[in-house]
N, CA, C and O of each residue as an XYZ file, in Angstrom:
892
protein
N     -29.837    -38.534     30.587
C     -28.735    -39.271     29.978
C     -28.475    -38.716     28.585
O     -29.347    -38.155     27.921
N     -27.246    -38.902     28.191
C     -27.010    -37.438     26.987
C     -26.932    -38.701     25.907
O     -26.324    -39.728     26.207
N     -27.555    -38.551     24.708
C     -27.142    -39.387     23.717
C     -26.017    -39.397     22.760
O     -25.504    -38.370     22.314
N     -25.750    -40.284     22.542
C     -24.337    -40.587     21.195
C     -24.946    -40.756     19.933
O     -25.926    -41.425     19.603
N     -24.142    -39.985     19.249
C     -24.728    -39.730     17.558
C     -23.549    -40.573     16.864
O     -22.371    -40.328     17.124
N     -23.931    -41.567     15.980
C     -23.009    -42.022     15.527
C     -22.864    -42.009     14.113
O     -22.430    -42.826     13.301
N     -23.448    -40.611     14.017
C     -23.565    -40.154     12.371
C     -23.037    -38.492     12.656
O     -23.136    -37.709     13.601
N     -22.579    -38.457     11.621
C     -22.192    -37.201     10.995
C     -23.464    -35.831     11.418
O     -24.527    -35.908     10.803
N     -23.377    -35.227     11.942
C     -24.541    -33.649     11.817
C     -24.175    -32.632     11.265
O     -23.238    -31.892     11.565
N     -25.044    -32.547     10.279
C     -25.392    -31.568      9.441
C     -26.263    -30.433      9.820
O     -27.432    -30.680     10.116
N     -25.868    -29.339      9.843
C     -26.697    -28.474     10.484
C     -26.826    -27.271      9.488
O     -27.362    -26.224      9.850
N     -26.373    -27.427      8.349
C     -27.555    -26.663      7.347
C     -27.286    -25.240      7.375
O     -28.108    -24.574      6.745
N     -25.921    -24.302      8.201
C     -25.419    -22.953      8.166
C     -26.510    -22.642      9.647
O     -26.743    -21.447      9.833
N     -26.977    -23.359     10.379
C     -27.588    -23.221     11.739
C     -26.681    -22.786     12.701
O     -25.530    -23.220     12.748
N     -27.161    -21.892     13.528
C     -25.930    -21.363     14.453
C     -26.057    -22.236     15.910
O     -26.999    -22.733     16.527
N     -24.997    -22.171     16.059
C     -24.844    -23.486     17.133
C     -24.446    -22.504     18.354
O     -23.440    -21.795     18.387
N     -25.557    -22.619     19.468
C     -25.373    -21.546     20.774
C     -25.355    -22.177     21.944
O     -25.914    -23.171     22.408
N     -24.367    -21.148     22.435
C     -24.312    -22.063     24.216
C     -23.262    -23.502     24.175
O     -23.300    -24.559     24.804
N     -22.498    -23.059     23.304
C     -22.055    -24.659     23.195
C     -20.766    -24.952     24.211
O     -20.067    -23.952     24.378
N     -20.429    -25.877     24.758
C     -19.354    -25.816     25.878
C     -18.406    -27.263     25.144
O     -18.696    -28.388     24.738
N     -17.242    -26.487     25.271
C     -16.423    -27.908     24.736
C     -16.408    -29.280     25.484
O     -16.845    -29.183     26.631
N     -16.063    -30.369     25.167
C     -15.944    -31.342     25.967
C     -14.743    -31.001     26.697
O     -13.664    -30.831     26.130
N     -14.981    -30.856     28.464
C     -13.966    -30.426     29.423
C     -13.547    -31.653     29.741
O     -14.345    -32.590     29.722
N     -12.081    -31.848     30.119
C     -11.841    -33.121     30.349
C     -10.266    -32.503     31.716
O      -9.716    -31.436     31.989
N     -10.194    -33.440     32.009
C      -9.086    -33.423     33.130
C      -7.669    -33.868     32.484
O      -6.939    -34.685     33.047
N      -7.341    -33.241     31.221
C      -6.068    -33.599     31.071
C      -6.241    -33.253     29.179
O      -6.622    -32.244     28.586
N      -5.819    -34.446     28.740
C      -6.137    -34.522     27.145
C      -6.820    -35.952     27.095
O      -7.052    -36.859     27.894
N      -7.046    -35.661     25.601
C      -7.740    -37.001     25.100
C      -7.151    -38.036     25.049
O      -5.998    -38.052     24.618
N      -7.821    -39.258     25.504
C      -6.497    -40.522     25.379
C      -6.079    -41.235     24.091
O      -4.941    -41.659     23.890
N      -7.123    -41.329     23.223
C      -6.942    -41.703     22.176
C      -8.107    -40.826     20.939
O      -9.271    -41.025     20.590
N      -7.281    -40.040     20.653
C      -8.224    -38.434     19.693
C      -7.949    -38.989     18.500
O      -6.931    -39.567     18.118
N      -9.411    -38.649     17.706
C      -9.067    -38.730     16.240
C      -9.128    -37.454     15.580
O      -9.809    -36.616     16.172
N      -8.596    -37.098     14.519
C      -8.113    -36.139     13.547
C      -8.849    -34.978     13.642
O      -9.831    -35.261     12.956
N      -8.992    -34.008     13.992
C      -9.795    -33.132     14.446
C     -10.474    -32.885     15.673
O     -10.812    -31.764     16.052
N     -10.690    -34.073     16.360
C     -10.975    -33.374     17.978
C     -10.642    -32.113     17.983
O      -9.916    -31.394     17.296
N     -11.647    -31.923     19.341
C     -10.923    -30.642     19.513
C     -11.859    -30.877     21.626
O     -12.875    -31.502     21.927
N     -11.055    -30.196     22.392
C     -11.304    -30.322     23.954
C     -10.928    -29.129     24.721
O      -9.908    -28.554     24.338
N     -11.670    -28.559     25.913
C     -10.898    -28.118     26.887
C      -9.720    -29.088     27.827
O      -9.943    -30.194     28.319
N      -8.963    -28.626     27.867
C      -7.972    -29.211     28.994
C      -8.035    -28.329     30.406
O      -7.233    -27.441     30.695
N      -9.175    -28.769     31.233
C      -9.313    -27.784     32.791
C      -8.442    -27.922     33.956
O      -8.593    -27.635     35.144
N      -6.933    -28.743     32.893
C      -5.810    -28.719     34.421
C      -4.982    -27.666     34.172
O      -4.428    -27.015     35.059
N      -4.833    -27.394     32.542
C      -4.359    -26.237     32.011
C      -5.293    -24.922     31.632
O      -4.790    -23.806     31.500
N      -6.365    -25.116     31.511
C      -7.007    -24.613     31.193
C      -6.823    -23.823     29.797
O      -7.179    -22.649     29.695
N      -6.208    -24.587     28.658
C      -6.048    -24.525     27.518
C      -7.310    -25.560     26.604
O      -7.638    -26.745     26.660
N      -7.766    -24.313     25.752
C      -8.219    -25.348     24.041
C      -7.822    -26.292     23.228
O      -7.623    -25.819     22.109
N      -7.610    -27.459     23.290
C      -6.567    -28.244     22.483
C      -7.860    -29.184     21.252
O      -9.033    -29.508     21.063
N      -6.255    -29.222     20.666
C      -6.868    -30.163     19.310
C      -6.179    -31.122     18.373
O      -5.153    -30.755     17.800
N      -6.657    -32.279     18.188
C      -5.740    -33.094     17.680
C      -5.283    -33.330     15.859
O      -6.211    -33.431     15.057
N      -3.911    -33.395     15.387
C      -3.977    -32.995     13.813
C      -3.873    -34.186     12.996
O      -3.646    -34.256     11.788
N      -4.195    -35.685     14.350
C      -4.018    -36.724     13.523
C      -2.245    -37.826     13.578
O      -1.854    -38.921     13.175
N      -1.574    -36.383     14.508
C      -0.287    -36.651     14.471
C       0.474    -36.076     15.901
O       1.527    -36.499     16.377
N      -0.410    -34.960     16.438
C      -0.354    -34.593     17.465
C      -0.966    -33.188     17.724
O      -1.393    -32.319     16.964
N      -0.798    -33.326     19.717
C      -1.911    -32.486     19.914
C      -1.429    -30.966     20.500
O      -0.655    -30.758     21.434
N      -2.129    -29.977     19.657
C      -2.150    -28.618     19.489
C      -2.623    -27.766     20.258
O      -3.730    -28.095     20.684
N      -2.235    -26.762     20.636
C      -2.996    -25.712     21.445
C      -3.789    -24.417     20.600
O      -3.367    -23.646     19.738
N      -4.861    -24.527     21.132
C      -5.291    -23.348     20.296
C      -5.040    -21.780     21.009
O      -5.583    -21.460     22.066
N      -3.912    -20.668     20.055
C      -4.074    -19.842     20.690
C      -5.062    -18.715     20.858
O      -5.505    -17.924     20.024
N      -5.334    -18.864     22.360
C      -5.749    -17.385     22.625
C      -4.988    -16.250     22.990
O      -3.764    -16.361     22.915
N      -5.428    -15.284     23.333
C      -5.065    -14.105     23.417
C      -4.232    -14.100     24.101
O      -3.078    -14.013     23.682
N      -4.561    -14.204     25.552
C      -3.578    -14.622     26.996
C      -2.448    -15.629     26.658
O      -1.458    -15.476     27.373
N      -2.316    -17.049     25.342
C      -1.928    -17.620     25.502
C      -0.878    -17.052     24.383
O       0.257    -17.529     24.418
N      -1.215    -15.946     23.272
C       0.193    -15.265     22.444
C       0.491    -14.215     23.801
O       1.698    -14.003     23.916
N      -0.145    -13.689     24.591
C       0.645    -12.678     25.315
C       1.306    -13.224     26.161
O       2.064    -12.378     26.634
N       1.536    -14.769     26.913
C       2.073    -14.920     27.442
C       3.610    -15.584     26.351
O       4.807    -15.447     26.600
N       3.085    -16.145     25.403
C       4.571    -16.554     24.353
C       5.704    -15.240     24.157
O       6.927    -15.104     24.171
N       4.144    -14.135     23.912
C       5.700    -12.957     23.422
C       5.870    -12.408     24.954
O       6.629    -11.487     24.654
N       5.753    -12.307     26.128
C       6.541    -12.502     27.299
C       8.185    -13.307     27.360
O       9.376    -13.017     27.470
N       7.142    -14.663     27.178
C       8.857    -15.454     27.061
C       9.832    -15.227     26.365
O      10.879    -15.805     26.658
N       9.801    -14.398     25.328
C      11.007    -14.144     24.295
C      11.458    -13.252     25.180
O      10.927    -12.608     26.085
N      13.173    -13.382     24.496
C      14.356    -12.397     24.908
C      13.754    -11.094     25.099
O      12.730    -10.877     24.451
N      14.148    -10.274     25.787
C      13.848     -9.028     26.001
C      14.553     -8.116     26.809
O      15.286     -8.846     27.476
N      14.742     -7.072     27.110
C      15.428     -6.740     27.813
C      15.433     -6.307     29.529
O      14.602     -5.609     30.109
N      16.630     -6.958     30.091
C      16.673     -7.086     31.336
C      16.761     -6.215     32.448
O      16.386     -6.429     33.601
N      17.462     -4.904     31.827
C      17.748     -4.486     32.610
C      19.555     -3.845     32.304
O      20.099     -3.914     31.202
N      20.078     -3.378     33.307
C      21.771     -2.791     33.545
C      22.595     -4.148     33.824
O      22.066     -5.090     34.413
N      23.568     -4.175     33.486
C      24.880     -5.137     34.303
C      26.326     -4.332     33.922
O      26.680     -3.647     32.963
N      26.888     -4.718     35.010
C      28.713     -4.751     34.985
C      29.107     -5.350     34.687
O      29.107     -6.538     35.008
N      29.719     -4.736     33.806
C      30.993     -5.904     32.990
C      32.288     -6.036     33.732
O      33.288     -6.183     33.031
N      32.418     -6.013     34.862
C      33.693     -6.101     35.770
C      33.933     -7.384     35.132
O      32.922     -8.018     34.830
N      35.330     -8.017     34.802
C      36.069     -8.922     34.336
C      35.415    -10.152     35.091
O      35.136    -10.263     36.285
N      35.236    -11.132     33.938
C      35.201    -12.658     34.433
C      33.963    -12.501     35.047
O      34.051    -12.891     36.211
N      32.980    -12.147     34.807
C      31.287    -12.096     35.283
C      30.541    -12.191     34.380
O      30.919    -11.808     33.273
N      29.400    -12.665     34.534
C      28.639    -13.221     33.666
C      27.243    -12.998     34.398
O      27.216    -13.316     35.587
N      25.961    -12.436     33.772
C      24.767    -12.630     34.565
C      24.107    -13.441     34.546
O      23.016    -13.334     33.986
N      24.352    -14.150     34.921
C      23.860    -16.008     34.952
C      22.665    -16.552     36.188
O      22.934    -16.516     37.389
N      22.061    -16.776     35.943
C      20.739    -17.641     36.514
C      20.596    -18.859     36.063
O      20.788    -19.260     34.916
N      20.080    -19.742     37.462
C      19.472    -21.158     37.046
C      18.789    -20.833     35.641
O      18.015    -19.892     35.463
N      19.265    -21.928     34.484
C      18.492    -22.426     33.698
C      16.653    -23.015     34.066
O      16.333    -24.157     34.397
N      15.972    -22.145     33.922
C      14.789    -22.922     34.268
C      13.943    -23.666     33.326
O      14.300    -23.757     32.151
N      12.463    -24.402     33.884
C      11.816    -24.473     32.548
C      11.181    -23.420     31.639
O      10.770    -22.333     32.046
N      11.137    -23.842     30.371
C      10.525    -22.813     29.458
C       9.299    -22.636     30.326
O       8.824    -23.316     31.236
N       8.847    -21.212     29.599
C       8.023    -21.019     30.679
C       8.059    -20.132     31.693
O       7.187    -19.317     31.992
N       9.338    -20.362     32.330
C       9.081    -19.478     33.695
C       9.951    -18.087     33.291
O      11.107    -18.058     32.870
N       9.315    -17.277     33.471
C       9.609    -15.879     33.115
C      10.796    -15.294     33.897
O      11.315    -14.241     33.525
N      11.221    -15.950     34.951
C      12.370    -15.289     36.026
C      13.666    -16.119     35.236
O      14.692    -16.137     35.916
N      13.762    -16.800     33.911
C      15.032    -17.740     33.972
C      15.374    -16.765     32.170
O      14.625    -16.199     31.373
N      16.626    -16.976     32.211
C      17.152    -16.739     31.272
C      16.701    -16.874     29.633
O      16.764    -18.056     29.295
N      16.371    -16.197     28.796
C      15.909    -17.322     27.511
C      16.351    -16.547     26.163
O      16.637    -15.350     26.154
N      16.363    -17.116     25.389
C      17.796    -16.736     24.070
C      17.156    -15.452     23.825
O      15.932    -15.362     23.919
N      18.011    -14.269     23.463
C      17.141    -12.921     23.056
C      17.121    -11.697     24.164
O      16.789    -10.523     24.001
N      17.655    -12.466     25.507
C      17.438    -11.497     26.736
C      18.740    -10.858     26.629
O      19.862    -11.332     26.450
N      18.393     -9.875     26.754
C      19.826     -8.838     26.769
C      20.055     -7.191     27.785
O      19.219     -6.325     28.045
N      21.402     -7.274     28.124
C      21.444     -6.153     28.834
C      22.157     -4.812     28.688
O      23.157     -4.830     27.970
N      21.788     -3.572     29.287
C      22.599     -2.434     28.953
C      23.925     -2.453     29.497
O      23.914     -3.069     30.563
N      24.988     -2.055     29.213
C      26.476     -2.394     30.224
C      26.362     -0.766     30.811
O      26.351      0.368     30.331
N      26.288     -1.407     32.147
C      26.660      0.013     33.100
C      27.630      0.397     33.904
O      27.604      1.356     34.675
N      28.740     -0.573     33.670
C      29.757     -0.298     34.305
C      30.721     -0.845     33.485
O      30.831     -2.071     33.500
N      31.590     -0.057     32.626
C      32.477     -1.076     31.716
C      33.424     -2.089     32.307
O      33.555     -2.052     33.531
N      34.069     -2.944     31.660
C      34.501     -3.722     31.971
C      34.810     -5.515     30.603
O      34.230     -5.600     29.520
N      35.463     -6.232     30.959
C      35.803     -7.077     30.268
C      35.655     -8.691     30.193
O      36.396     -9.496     30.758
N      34.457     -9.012     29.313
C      33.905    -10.565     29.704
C      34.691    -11.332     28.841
O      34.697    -10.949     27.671
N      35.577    -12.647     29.213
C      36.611    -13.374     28.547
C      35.542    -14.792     28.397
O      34.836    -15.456     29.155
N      35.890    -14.789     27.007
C      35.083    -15.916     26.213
C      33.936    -15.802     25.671
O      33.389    -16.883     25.453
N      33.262    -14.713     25.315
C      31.886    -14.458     25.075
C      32.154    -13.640     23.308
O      33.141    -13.011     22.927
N      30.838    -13.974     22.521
C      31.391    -13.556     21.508
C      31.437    -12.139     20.527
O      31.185    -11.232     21.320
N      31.541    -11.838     19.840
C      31.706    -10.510     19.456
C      32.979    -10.238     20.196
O      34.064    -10.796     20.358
N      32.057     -8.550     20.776
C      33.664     -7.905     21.379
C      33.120     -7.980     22.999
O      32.059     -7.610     23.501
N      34.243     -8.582     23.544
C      34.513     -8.819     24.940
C      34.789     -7.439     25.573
O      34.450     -7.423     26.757
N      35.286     -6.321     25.143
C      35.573     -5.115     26.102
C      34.451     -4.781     26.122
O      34.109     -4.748     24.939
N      33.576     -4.483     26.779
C      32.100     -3.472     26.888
C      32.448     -2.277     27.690
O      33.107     -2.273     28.730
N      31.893     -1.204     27.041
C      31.970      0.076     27.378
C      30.542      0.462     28.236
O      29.595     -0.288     28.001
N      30.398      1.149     28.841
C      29.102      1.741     29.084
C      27.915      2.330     27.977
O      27.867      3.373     27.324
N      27.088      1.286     28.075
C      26.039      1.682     26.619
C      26.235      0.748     25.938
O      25.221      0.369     25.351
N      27.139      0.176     25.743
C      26.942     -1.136     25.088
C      25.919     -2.183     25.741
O      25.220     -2.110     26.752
N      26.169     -3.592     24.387
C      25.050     -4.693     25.048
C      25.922     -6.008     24.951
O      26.886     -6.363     24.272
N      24.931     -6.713     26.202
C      25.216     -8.240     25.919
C      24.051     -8.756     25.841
O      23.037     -8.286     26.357
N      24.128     -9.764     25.184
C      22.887    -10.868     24.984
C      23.226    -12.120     24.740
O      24.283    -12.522     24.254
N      21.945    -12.969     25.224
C      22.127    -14.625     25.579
C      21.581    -14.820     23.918
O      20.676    -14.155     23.415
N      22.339    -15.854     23.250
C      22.000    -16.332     22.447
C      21.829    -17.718     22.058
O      21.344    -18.162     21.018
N      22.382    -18.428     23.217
C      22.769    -19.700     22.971
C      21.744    -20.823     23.582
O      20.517    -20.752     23.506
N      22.673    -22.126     24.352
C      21.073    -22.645     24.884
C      21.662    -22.725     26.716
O      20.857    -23.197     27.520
N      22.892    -22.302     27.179
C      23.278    -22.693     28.430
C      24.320    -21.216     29.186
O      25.543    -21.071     29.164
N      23.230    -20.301     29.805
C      23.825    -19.211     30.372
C      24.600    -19.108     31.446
O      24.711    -18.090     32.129
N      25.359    -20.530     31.694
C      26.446    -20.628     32.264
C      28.097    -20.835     31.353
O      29.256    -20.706     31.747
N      27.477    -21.225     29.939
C      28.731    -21.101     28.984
C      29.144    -19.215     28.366
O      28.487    -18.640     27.498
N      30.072    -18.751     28.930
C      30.355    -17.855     28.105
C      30.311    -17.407     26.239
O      30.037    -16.334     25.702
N      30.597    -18.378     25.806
C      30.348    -18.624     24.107
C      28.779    -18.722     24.133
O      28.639    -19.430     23.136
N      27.903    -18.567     24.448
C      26.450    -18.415     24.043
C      26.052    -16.619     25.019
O      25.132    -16.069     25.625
N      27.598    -16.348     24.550
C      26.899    -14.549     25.138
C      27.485    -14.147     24.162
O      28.583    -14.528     23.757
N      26.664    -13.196     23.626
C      27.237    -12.218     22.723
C      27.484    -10.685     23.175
O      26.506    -10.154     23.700
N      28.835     -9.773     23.026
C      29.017     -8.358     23.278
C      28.729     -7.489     21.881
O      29.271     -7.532     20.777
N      27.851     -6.840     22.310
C      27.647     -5.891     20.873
C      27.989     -4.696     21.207
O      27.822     -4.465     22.405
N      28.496     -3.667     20.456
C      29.088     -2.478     20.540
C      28.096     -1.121     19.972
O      27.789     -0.933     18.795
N      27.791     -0.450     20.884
C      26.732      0.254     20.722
C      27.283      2.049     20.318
O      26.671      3.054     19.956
N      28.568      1.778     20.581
C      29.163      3.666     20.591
C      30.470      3.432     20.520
O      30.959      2.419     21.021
N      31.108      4.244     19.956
C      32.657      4.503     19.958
C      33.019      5.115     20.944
O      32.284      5.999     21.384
N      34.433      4.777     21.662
C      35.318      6.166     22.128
C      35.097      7.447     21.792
O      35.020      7.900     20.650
N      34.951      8.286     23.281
C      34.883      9.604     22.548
C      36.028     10.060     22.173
O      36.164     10.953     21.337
N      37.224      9.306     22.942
C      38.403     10.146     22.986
C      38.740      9.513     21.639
O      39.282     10.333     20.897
N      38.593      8.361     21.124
C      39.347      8.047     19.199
C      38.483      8.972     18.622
O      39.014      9.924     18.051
N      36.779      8.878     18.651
C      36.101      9.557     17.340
C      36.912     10.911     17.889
O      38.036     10.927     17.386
N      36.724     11.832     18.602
C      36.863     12.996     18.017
C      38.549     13.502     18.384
O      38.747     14.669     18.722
N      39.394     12.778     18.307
C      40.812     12.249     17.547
C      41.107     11.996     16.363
O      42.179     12.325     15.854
N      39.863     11.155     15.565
C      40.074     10.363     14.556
C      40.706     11.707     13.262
O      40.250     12.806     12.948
N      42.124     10.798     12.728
C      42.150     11.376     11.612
C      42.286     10.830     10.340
O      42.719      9.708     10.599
N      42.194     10.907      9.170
C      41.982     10.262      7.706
C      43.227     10.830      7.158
O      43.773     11.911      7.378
N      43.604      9.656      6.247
C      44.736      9.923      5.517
C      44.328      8.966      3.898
O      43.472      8.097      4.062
N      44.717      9.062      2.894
C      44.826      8.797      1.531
C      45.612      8.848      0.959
O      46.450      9.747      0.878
N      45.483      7.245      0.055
C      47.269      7.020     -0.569
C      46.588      6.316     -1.677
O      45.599      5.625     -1.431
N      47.095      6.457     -3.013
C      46.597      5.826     -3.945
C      48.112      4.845     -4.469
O      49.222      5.285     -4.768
N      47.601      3.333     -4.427
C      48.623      2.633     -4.700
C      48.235      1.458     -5.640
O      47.069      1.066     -5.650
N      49.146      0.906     -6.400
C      48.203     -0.472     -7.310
C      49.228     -1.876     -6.537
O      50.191     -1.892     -5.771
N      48.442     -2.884     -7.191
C      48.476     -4.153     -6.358
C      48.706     -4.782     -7.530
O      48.102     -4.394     -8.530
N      49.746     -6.012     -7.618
C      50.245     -6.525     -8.207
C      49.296     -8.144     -7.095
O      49.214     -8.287     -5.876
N      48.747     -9.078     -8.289
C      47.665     -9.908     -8.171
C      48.920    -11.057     -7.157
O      50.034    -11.524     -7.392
N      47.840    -11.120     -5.870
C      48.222    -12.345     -5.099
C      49.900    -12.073     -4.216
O      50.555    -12.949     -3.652
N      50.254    -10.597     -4.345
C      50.979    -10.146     -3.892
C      50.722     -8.980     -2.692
O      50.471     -7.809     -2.976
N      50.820     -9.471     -1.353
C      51.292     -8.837     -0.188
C      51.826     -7.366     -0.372
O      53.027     -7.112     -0.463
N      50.696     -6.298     -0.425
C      51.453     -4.722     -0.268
C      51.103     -4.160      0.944
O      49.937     -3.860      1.200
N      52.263     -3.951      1.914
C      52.263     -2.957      3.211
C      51.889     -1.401      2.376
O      52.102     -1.040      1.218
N      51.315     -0.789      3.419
C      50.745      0.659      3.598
C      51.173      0.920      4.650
O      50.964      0.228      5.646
N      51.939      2.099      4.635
C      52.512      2.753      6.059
C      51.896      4.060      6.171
O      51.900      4.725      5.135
N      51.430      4.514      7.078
C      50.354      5.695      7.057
C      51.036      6.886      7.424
O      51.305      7.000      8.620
N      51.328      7.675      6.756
C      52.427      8.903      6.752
C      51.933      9.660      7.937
O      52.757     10.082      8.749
N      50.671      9.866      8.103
C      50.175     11.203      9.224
C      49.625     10.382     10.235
O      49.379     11.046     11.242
N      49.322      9.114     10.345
C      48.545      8.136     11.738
C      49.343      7.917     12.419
O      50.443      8.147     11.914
N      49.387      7.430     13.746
C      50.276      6.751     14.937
C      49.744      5.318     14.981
O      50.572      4.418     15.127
N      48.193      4.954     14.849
C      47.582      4.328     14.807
C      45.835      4.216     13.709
O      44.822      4.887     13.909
N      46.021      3.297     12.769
C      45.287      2.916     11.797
C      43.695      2.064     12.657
O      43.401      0.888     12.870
N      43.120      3.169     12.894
C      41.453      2.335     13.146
C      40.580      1.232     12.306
O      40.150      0.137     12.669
N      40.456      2.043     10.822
C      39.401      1.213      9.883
C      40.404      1.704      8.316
O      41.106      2.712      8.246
N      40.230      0.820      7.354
C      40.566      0.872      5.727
C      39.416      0.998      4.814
O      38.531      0.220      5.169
N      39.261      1.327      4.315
C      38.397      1.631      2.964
C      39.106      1.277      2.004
O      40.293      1.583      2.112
N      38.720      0.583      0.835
C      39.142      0.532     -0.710
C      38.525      0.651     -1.667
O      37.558     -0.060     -1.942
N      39.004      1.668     -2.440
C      37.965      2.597     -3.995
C      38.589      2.662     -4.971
O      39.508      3.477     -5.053
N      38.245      1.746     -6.091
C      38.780      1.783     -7.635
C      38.784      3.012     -8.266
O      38.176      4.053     -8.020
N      39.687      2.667     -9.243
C      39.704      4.073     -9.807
C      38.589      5.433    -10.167
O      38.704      6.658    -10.225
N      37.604      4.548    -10.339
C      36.042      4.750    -10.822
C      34.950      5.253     -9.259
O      33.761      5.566     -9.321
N      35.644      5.205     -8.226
C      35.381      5.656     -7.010
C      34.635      4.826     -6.331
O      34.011      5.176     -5.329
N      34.622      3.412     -6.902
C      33.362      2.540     -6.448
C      33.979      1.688     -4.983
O      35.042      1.168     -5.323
N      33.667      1.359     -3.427
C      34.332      0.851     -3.003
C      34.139     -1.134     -3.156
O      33.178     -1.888     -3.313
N      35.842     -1.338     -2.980
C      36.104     -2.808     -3.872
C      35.869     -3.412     -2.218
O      35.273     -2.783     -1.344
N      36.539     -4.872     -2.037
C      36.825     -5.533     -0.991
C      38.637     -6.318     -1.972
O      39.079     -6.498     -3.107
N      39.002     -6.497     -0.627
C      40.432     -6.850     -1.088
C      40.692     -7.367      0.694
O      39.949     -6.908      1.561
N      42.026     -8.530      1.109
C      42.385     -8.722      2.068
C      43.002     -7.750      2.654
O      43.744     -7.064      1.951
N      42.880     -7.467      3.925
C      43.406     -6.456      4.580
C      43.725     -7.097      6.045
O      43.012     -7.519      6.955
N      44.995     -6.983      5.867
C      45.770     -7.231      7.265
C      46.555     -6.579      8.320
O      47.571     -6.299      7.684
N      46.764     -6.130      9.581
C      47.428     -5.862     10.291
C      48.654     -6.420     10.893
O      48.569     -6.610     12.107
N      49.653     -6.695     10.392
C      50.951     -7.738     10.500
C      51.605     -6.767     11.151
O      51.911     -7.058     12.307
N      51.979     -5.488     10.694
C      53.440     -4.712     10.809
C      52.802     -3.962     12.390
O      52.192     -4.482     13.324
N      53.230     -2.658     12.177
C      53.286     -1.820     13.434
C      51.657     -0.979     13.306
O      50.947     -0.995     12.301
N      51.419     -0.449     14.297
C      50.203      0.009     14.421
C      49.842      0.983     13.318
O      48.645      1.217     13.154
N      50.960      1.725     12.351
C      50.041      2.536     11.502
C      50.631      2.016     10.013
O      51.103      2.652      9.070
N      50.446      0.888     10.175
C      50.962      0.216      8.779
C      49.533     -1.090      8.482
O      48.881     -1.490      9.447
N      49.326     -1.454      7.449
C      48.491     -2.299      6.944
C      49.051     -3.285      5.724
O      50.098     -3.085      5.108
N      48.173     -4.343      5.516
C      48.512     -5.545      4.320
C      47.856     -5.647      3.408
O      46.892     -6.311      3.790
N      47.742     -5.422      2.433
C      46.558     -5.121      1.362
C      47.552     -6.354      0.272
O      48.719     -6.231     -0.099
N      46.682     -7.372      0.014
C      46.472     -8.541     -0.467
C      44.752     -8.320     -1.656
O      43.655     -8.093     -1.145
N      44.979     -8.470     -3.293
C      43.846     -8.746     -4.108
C      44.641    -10.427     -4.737
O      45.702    -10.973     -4.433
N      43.377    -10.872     -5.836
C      43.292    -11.567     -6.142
C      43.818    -12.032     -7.631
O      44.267    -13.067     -8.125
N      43.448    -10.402     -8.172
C      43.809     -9.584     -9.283
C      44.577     -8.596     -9.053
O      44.628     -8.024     -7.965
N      45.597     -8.142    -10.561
C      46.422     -6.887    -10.260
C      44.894     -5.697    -10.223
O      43.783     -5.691    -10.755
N      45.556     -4.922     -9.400
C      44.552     -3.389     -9.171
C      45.288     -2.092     -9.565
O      45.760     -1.442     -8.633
N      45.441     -1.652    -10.760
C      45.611      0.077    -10.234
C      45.289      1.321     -9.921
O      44.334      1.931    -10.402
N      45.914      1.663     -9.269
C      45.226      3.271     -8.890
C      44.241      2.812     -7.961
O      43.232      3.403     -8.347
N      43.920      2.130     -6.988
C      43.307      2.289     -6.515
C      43.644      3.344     -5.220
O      44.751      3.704     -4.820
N      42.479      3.660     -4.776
C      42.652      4.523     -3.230
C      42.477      4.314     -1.701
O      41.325      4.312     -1.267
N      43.148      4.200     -1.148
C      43.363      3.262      0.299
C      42.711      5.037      1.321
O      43.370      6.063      1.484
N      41.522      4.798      1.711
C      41.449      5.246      2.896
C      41.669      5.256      4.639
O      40.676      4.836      5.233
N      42.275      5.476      5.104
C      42.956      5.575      6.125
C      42.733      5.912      7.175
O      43.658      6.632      7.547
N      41.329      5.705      8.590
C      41.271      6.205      9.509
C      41.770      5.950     11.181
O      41.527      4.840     11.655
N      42.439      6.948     12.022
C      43.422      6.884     13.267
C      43.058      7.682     13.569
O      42.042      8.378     13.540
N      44.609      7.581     14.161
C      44.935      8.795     15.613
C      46.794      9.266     15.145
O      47.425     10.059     15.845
């Protein structure tokens, strides 16, 4: 018959061997502040902080956590209006969807409602970010490569113009058909931020400051 100590043991820096936790069939029913137990239905270490009860990790039990994180899945087609969607399962089960999982696009194509950029090219990514992989808005499209046919099209043009403060100036791009990206660099060559809009025709722009600007330099890249 095993005895109950109902005092404190002190053991003096004595090494304590062979020792087996108290195994129990579940958790403790009523633990005070430090317990600590096997659980042999889970077969987890647990321990109580007074407020609630903790798992202690082991090894198996971080290699199975960084399992569950997002990771990557694998290829999908982005053929229009598709989505790679699986039952929501419980945490836990490694076959169900979980925020962070993401895929290579291998067949381009166009997902409507998802965020970032919806056209995916081949090589691009999508990823679940949200909490329900049947809502489109908890997918994100990320853009991994340009057109080959714009980049090695692309041409640059430069116009140095000043801005009169809180006043709307169009830029019409003398040598573009079409305006890709803007740059803006003070006189001093440093680049500024200023509003930049696309209102007019494809090789025209809206350059909106806050303050008058002069001389500054509008970089210009197209087709």
């Amino acid at each position: 018959m095993s005895k109950k100590f109902q005092v404190d043991i002190n053991l003096d820096q004595n090494e304590l061997k062979n020792v087996v936790l108290d195994s129990i069939a579940g958790d403790a029913v009523t633990p005070i502040q430090g317990q600590t137990w096997y659980n042999n239905l889970v077969n987890k270490i647990k321990y109580y902080t007074g407020a609630a009860t903790k798992i202690v990790a082991t090894e198996d039990f971080v290699t199975s956590a960084i399992n569950a994180l997002g990771q990557i899945q694998g290829t999908f087609s982005a053929l229009a209006g598709l989505l790679p969607v699986v039952a929501d399962k419980t945490q836990g089960d490694l076959t169900a969807i979980k925020k962070g999982d993401y895929w290579v696009i291998s067949v381009a194509g166009t997902i409507a409602g998802i965020g970032g950029a919806d056209e995916l090219s081949v090589g691009d990514i999508i990823q679940f970010f949200g909490a329900n992989p049947a809502t489109a808005a908890d997918w994100l499209g990320i853009q991994r490569n340009l057109n080959d046919a714009i980049s090695g099209n692309a041409k640059t043009e430069r116009q140095t113009v000043s801005l009169v403060a809180n006043t709307p100036l169009n830029v019409n791009a003398a040598t573009l058909t079409d305006i890709y990206s803007v740059q803006i660099y003070n006189s001093a060559g440093a680049e500024i931020v200023v509003d930049i809009e696309k209102l007019g025709g494809l090789n025209q722009v809206t350059l909106t400051s806050k303050k008058a600007l002069a001389n500054i330099k509008v970089d210009l890249v197209g087709a």
